[in-house]
C-alpha positions as a Markdown table, in Angstrom:
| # | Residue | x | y | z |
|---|---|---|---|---|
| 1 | Unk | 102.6 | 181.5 | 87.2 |
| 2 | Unk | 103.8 | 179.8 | 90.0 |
| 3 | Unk | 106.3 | 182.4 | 92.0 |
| 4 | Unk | 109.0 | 179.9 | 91.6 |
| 5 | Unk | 111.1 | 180.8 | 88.5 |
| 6 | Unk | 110.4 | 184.5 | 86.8 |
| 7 | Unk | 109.1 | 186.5 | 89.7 |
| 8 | Unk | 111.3 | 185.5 | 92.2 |
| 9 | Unk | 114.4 | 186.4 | 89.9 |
| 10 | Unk | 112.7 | 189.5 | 89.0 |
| 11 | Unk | 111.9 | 190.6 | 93.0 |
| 12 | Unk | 115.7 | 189.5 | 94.1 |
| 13 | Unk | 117.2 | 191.6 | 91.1 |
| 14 | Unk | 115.1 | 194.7 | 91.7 |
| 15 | Unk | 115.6 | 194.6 | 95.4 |
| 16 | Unk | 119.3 | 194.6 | 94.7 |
| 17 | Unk | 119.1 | 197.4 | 92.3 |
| 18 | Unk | 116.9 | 199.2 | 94.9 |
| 19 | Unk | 119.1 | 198.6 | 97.0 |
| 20 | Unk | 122.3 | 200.0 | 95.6 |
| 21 | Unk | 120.4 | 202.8 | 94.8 |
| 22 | Unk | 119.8 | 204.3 | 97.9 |
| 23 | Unk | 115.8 | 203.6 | 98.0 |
| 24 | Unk | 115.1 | 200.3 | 100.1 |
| 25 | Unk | 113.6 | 202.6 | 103.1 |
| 26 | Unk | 111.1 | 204.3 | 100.2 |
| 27 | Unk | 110.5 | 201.2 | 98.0 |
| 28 | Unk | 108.4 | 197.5 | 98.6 |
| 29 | Unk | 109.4 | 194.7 | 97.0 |
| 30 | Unk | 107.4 | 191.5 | 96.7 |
| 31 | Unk | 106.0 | 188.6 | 93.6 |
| 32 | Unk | 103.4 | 186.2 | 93.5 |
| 33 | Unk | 101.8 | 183.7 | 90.9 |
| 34 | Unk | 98.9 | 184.1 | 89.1 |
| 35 | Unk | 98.2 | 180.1 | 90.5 |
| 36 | Unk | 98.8 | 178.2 | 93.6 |
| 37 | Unk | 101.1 | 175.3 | 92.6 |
| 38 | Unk | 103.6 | 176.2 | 95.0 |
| 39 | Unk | 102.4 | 178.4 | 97.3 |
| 40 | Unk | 105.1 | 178.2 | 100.6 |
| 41 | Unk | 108.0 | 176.5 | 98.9 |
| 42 | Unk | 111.6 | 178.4 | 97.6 |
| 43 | Unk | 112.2 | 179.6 | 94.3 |
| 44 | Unk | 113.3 | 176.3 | 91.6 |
| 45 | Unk | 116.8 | 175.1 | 92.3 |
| 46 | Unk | 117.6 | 175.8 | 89.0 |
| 47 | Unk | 116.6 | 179.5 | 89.2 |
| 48 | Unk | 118.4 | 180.4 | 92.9 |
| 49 | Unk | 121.6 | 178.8 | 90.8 |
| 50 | Unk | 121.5 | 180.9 | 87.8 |
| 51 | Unk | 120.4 | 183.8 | 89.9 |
| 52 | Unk | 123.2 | 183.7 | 92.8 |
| 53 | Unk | 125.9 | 183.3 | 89.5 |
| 54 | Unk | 125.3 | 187.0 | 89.2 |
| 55 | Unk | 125.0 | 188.1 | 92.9 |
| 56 | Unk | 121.6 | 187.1 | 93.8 |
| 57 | Unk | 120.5 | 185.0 | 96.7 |
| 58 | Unk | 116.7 | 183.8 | 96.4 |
| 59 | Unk | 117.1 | 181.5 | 98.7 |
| 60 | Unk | 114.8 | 183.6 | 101.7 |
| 61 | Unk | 112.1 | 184.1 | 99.4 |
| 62 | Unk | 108.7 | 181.8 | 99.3 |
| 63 | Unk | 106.2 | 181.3 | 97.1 |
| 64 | Unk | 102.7 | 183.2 | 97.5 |
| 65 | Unk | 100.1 | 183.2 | 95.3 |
| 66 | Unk | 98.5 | 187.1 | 93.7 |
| 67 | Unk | 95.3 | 188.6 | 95.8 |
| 68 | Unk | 93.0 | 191.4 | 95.0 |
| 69 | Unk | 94.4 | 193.0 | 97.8 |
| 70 | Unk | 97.9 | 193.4 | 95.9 |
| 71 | Unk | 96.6 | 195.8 | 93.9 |
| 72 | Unk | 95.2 | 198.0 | 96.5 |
| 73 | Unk | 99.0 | 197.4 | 98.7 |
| 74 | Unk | 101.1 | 198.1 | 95.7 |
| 75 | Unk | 101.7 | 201.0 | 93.1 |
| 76 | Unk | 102.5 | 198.2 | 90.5 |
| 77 | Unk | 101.8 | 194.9 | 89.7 |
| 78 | Unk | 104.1 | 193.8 | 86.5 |
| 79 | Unk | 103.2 | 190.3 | 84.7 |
| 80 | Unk | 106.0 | 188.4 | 83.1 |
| 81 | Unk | 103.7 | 187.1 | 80.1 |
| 82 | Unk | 100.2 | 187.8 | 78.3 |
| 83 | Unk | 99.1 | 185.2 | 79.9 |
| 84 | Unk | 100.1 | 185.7 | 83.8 |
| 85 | Unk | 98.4 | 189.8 | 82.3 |
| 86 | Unk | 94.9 | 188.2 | 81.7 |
| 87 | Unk | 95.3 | 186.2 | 84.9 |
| 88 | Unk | 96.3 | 189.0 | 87.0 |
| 89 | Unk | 93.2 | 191.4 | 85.3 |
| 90 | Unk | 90.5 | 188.9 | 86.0 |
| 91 | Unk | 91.5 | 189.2 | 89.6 |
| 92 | Unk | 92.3 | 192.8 | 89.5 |
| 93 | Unk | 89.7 | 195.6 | 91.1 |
| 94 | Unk | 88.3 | 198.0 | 88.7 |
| 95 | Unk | 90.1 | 200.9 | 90.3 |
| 96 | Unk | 93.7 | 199.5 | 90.1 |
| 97 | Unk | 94.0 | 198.2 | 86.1 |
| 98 | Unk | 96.5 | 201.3 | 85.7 |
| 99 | Unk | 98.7 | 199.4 | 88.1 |
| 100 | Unk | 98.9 | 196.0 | 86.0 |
| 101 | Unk | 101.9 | 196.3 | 83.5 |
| 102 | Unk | 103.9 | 194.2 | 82.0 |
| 103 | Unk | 107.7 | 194.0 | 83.0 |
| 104 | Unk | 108.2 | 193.9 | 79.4 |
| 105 | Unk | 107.2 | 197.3 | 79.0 |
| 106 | Unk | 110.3 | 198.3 | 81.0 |
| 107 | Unk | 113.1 | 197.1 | 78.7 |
| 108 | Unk | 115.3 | 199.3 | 77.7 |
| 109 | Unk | 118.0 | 196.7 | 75.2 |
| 110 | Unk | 116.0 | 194.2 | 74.4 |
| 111 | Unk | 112.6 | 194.0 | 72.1 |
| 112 | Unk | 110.8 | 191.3 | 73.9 |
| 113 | Unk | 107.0 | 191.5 | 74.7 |
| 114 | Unk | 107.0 | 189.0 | 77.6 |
| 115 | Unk | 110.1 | 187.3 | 80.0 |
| 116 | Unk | 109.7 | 183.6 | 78.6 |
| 117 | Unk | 108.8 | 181.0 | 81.1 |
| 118 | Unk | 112.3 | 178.8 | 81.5 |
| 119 | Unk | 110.8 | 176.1 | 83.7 |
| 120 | Unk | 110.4 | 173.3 | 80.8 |
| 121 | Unk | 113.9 | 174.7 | 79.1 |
| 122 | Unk | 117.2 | 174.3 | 79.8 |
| 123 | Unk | 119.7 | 176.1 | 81.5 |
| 124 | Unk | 120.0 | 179.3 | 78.5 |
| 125 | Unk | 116.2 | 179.9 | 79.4 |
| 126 | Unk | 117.2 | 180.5 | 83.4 |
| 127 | Unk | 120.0 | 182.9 | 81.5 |
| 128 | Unk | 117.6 | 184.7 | 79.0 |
| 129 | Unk | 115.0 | 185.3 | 81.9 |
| 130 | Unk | 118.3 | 187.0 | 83.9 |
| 131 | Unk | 119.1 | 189.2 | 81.3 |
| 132 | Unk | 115.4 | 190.2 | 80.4 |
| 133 | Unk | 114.6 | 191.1 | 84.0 |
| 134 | Unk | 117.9 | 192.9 | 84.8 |
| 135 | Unk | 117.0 | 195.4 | 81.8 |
| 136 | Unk | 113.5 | 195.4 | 82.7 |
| 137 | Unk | 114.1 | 196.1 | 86.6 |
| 138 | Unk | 117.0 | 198.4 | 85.4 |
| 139 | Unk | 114.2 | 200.9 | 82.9 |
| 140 | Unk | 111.7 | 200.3 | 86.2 |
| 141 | Unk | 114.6 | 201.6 | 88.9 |
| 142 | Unk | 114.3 | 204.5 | 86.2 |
| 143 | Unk | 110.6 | 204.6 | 86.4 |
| 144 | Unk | 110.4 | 204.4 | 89.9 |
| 145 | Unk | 113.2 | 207.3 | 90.6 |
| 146 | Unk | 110.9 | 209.9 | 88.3 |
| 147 | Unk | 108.1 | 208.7 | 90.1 |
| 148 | Unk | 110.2 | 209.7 | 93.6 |
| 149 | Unk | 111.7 | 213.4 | 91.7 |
| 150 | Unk | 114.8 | 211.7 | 92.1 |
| 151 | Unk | 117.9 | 211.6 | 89.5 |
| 152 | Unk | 119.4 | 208.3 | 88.3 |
């Protein structure tokens, strides 16, 4: 919703796998919030914590709020919730609703429709979220390679 929790884990994890896969020249990685609240400011202390425990540094990243124009720049746009899905598809041009997924969608161990929102939880939420998107980034590093004719 607001780029400061769930999006920005999920764009630092993907880059990384991206990364270590070979594909950082061939692949863009970016998030955005469905709404404004924090447009300009770093991820939630509590989420570059939980993230750099397992390797991830969020600190360079920024808040930015979602645009019509995402859809025409990217070849996905994933939502975290059913929620952030609607959000995203009010705003998103006719041409490009193939492109709006859910992360979700990309899970490969775990049988969760949506990556829970952790911001009013505790510290387990910032954990769940962690291991949700690094099995949801992990089936779309998959995903993307097919898309590229290359092996994983």
């Amino acid at each position: 919703m607001g780029n400061i929790c769930r999006s920005p884990t999920a764009q630092g994890v993907f880059e990384a796998q991206v990364r270590a896969a070979g594909l950082s020249e061939l692949v863009q990685v970016d998030s955005a919030g469905t709404h404004g609240f924090h447009v300009g400011h770093p991820p939630d202390t509590r989420t570059q914590a939980h993230a750099l425990q397992r390797g991830y540094d969020l600190s360079a990243q920024r808040s930015r709020q979602l645009t019509a124009q995402d859809f025409a720049d990217f070849d996905l746009v994933l939502a975290m919730d059913w929620d952030n899905l609607a959000l995203a598809g009010q705003l998103c041009p006719p041409p490009h609703q193939r492109k709006l997924r859910r992360l979700a969608e990309f899970f490969q161990q775990h049988d969760s429709p949506v990556v829970p929102d952790p911001y009013q939880g505790g510290a387990s939420g910032f954990e769940v979220v962690l291991d949700l998107v690094e099995d949801g980034c992990a089936g779309l590093l998959q995903h993307v390679q097919q898309r590229l004719g290359r092996r994983h």
